[in-house]
C-alpha positions in Angstrom: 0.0 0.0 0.0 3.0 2.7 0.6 4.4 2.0 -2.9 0.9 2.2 -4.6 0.6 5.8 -2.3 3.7 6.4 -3.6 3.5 6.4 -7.0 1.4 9.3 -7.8 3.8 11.1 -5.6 6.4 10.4 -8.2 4.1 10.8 -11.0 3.5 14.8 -9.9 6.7 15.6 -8.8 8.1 16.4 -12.2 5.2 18.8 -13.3 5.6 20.4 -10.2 9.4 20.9 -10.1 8.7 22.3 -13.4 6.0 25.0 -11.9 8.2 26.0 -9.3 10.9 26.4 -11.7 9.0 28.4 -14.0 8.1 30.5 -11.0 11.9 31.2 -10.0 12.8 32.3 -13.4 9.7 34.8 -13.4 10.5 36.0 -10.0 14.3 36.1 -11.2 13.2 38.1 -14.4 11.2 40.2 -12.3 14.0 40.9 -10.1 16.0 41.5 -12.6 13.7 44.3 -14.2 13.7 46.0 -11.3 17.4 46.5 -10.9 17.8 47.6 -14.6 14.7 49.9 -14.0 16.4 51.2 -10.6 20.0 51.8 -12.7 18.1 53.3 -15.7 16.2 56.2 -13.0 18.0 56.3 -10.0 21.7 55.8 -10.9 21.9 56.5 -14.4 20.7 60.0 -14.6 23.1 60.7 -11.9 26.2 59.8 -14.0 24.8 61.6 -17.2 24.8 65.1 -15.3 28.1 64.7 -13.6 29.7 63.6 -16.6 28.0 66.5 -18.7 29.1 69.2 -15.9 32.7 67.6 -16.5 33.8 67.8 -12.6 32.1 71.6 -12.7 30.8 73.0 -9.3 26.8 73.5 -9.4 24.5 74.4 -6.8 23.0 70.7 -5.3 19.3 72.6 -5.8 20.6 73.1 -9.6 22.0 69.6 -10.1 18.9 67.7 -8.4 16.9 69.4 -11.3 18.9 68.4 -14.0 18.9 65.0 -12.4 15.0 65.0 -12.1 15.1 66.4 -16.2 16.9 63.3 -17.0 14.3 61.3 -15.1 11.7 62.9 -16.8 13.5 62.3 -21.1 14.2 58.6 -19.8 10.4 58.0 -18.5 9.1 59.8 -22.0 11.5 57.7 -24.2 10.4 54.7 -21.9 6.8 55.3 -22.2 7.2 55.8 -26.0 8.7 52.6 -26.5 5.9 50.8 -24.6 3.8 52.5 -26.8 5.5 52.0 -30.2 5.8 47.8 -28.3 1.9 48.0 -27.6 1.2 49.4 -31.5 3.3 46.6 -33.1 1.3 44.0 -31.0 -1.5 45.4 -31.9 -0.8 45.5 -35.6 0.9 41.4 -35.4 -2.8 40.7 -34.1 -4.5 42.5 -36.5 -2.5 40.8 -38.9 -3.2 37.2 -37.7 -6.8 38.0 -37.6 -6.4 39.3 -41.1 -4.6 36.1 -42.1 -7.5 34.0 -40.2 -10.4 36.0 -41.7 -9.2 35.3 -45.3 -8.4 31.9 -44.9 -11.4 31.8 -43.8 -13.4 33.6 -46.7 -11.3 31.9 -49.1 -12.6 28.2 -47.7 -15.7 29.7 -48.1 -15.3 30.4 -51.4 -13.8 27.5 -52.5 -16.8 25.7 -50.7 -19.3 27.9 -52.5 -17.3 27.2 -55.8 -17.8 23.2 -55.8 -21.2 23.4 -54.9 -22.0 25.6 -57.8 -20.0 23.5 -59.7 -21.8 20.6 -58.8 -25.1 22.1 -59.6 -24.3 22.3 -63.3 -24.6 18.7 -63.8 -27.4 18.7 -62.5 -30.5 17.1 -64.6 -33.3 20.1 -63.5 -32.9 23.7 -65.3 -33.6 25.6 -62.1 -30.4 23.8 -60.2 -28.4 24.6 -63.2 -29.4 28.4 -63.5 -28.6 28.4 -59.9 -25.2 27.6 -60.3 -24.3 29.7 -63.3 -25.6 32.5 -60.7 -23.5 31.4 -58.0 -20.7 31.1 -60.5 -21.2 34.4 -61.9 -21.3 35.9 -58.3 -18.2 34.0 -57.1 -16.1 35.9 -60.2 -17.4 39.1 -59.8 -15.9 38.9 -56.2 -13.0 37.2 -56.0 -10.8 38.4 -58.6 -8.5 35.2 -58.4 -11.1 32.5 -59.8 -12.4 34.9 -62.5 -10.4 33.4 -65.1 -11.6 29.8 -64.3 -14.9 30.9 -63.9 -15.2 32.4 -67.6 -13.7 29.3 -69.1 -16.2 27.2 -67.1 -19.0 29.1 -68.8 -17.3 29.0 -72.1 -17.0 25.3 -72.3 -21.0 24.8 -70.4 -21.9 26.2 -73.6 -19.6 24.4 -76.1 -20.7 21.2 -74.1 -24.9 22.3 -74.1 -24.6 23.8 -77.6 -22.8 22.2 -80.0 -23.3 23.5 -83.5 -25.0 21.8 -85.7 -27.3 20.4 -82.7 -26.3 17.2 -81.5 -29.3 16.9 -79.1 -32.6 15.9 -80.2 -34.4 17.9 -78.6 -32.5 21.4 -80.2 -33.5 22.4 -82.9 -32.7 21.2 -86.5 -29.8 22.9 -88.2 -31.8 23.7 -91.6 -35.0 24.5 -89.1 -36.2 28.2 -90.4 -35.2 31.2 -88.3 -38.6 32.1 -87.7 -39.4 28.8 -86.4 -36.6 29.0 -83.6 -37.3 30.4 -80.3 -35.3 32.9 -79.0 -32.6 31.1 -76.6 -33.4 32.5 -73.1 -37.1 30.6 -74.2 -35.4 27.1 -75.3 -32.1 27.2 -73.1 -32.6 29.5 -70.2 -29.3 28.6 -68.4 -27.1 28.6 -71.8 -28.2 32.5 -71.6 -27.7 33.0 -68.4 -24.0 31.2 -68.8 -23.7 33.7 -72.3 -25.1 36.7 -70.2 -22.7 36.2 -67.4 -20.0 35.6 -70.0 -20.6 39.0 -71.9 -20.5 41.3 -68.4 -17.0 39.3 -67.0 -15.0 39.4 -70.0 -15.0 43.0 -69.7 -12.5 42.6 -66.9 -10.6 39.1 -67.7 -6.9 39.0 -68.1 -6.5 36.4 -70.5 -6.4 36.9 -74.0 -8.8 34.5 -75.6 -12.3 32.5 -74.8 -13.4 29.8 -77.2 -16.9 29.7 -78.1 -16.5 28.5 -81.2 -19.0 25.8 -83.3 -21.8 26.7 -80.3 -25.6 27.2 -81.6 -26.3 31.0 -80.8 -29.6 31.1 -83.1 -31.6 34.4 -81.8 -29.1 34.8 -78.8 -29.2 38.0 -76.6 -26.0 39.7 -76.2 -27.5 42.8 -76.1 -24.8 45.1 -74.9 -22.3 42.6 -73.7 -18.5 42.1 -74.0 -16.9 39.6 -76.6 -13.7 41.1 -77.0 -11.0 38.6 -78.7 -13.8 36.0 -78.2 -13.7 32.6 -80.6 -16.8 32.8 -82.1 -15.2 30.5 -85.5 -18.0 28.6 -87.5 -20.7 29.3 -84.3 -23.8 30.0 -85.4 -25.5 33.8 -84.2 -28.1 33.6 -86.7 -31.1 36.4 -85.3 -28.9 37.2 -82.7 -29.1 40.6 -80.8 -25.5 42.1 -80.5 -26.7 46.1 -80.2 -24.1 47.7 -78.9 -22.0 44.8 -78.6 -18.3 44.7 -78.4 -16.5 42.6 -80.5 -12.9 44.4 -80.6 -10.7 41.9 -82.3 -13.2 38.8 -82.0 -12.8 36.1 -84.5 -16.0 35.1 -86.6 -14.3 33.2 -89.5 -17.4 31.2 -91.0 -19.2 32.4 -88.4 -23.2 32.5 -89.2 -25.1 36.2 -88.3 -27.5 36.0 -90.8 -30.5 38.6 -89.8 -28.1 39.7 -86.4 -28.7 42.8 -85.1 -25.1 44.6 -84.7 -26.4 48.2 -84.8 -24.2 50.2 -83.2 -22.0 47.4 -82.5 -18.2 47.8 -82.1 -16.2 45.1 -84.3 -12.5 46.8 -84.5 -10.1 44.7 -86.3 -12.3 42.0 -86.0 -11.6 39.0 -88.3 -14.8 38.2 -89.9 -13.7 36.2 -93.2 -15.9 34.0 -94.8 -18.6 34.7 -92.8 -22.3 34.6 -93.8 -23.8 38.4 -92.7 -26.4 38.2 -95.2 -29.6 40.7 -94.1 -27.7 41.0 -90.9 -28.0 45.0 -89.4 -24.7 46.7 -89.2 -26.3 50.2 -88.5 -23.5 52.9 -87.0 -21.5 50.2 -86.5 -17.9 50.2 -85.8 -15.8 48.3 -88.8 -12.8 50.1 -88.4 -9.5 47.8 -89.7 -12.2 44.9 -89.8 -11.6 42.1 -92.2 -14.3 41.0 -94.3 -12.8 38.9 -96.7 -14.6 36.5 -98.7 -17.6 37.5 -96.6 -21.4 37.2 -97.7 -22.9 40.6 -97.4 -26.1 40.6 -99.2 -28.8 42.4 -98.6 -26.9 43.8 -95.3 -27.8 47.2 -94.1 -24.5 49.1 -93.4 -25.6 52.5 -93.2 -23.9 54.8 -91.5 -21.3 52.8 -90.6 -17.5 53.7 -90.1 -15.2 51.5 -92.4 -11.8 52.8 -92.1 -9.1 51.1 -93.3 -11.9 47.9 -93.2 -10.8 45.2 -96.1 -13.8 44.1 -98.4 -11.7 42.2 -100.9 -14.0 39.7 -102.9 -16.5 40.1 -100.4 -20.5 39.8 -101.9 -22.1 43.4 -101.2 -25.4 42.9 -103.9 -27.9 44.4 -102.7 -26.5 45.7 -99.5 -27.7 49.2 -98.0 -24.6 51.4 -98.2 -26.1 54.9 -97.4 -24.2 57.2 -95.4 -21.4 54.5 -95.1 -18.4 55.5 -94.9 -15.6 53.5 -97.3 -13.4 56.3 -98.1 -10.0 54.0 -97.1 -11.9 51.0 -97.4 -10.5 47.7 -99.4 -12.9 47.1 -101.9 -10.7 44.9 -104.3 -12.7 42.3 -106.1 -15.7 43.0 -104.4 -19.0 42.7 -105.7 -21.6 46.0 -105.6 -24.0 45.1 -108.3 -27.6 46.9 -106.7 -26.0 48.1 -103.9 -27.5 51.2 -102.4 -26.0 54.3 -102.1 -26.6 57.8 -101.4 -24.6 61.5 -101.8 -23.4 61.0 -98.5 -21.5 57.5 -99.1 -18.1 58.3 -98.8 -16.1 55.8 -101.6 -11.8 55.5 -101.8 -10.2 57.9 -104.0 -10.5 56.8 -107.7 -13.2 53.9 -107.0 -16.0 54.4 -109.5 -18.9 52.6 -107.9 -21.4 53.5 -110.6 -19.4 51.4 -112.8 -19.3 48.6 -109.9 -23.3 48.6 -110.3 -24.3 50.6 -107.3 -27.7 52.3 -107.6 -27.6 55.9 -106.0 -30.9 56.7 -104.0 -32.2 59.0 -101.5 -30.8 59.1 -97.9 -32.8 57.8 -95.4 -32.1 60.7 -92.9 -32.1 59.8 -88.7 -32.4 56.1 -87.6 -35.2 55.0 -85.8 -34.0 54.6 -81.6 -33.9 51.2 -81.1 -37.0 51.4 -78.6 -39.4 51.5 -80.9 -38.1 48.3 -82.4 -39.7 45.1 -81.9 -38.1 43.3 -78.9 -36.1 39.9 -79.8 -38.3 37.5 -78.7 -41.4 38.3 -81.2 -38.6 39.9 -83.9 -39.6 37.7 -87.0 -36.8 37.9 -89.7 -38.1 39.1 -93.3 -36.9 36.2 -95.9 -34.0 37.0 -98.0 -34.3 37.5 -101.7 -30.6 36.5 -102.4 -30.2 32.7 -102.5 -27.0 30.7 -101.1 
């Protein structure tokens, strides 16, 4: 019984030799402060004054106040330090709890992330929209998944909308335009993924996003950003780009029959062998544009600014050219034959364009504002006259 009494004895002594140890060095720390505290005010101010007086003879009345000065510099410089200590405490906590607080967020964000990820493959619409929403939220605040975010969208619609359709239930390739509804009515979260698309690339940072060979028929882009967007053999046929920018996008064989670009910025955009026939082009912006090759019948250009924009051996039969303005334009092997024209087209120096078949004709003045035109979803294209 002794040794079993004994044994938890033993078992504490070493945690408590430690505490008492512990306690002798604070107590010998202590101790110690207080001596270096006791030199620093009582002695040490003492020895600066005598050895500034230099063995000079001072009244003691006189020398016990330039003792007590002393005191006083040494507690200011003293108290300053404890303050400039207490400061860069504060700030080393601040900076943990900064450190904590974002590690925080960012779990949260990469939590929110998957989970909208996750929703996408989901089999009801409603899910999906909800994470294209929750994707589109997560990029617009946290700068760092941005990128990832817009090619996620990019490839949700190269995936959902292959062009032609590969999914029975899309519509057929050679299905008339008219008989197409618009795509926020037949693939609600393939606009809200284009939508989202159009507002973030105006901030990306990298150079290029591939939506090429997607279905686009009577799209809404409205307004949205597409600059150096891949848009090669997709299909925009209908589609609303008023006011879109498309600085530098590529649409080689890129479908906009009947699309609405009016007012629409397409700077040094590459747009050979495309198919633009009826497609609106009103005030638009086709400055260094290249429309090589490129089916233009029946397109209305007017007004629009064509500097230094290359035409050669593009098809412009029939196309509205009133008030456009061509004068540095390349229009080298391109066909005009009833093209219209009025006195305030503006043609490149030498280029005789009556000889090239266009048909002068009144100007058509102002254009319409775009609110009075019919809104996309009940827009029916008129049928083209020209023929493939």
């Amino acid at each position: 019984m002794p040794m079993e009494m004994g044994e938890p004895d033993r078992r504490r002594r070493p945690g408590h030799d430690g505490l008492v140890r512990r306690r002798i060095a604070a107590g010998l720390l202590a101790g110690a402060g207080l001596v270096i505290l006791g030199t620093v005010f009582v002695v040490l101010p003492g020895v600066v004054v005598d050895h500034d007086l230099a063995g000079a003879s001072v009244a003691a009345q006189d020398r016990l106040k330039a003792v007590n000065d002393v005191r006083t510099t040494l507690l200011q410089v003293v108290g300053g330090l404890v303050v400039l200590f207490g400061a860069y405490a504060t700030w080393r906590q601040l900076r943990v709890s900064q450190d904590g607080l974002r590690a925080t967020q960012e779990g949260y964000v990469t939590d929110r992330f998957s989970r909208a990820v996750d929703q996408l493959g989901s089999d009801k619409l409603d899910v999906r929209i909800g994470g294209l929403h929750a994707l589109w939220r997560i990029a617009e605040q946290s700068a760092r998944d941005r990128e990832a975010i817009i090619s996620i969208q990019a490839a949700y619609l190269r995936t959902h909308l292959p062009w032609p359709p590969a999914e029975p239930e899309s519509p057929a390739a050679d299905l008339p335009i008219n008989d197409i509804a618009p795509l926020e009515t037949r693939a609600a979260d393939a606009q809200v993924a284009l939508t989202a698309l159009g507002v973030l690339c105006q901030h990306r940072e990298q150079s290029w996003v591939n939506l090429s060979i997607t279905d686009l028929r009577r799209a809404d882009c409205d307004g949205l950003w597409f600059p150096e967007v891949n848009f090669d053999r997709a299909c925009l046929e209908a589609a609303g780009l008023y006011h879109a920018n498309l600085t530098q996008a590529s649409l080689v064989s890129v479908n906009l029959r009947h699309a609405d670009l009016t007012t629409a910025i397409l700077r040094r955009a590459r747009c050979i062998l495309a198919d633009l026939r009826g497609a609106k082009l009103v005030e638009t912006d086709l400055r260094d544009a290249d429309f090589t090759e490129t089916d233009l019948r029946e397109a209305n250009l007017r007004k629009a600014v064509a500097h230094g924009a290359v035409f050669q051996r593009a098809d412009l039969r029939m196309a509205d050219l009133r008030g456009t303005d061509l004068s540095t334009a390349n229009l080298v092997e391109a066909r005009l034959t009833d093209a219209v024209a009025s006195e305030h087209t503006r043609w490149p120096a030498g280029f005789n364009h009556t000889a090239a078949g266009v048909v002068h004709t009144d100007d058509p003045g102002p254009e319409p504002s775009p609110l009075l035109q019919p809104p996309g979803m009940t827009w029916q294209a008129p049928p083209l006259r020209s023929t493939p």
